[in-house]
C-alpha positions in Angstrom: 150.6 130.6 250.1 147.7 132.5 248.8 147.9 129.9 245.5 147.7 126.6 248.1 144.7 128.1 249.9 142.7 128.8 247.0 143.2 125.2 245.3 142.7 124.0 248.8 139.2 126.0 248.9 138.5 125.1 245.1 139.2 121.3 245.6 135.4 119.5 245.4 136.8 115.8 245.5 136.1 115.6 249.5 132.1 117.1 248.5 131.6 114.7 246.2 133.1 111.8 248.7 130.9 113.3 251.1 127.4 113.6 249.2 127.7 109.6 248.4 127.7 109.2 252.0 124.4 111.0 252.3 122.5 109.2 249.8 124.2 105.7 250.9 122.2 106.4 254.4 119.3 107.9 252.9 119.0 104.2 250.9 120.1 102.3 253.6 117.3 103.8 256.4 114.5 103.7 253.7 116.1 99.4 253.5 115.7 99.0 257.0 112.6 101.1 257.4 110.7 99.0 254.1 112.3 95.4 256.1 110.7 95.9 259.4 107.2 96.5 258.0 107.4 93.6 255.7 109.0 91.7 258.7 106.3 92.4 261.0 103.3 91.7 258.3 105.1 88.3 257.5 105.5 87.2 261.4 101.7 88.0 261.8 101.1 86.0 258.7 102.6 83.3 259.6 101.3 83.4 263.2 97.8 83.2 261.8 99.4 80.0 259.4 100.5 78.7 262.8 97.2 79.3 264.7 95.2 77.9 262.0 97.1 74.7 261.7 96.9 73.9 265.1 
């Protein structure tokens, strides 16, 4: 029992699984954050495109 407990405590295969979720959402929020702002400059842009043409 003592033997299963240790290689259950030793195992680093769920870790690992676990870290590439972190850094999946760390890329994914820094995506969505960098889309917005380049979203929102390219709607005022073409707002002033609009307004200009009119």
């Amino acid at each position: 029992m003592r033997r299963l407990i240790a290689k259950f405590l030793a195992d680093q295969c769920g870790a690992t699984a676990i870290e590439y979720c972190l850094i999946a959402a760390g890329i994914s929020i820094v995506i969505v954050v960098a889309v917005n702002g380049i979203g929102a400059q390219l709607n005022n842009t073409f707002g002033t495109v609009k307004s200009s043409l009119q």
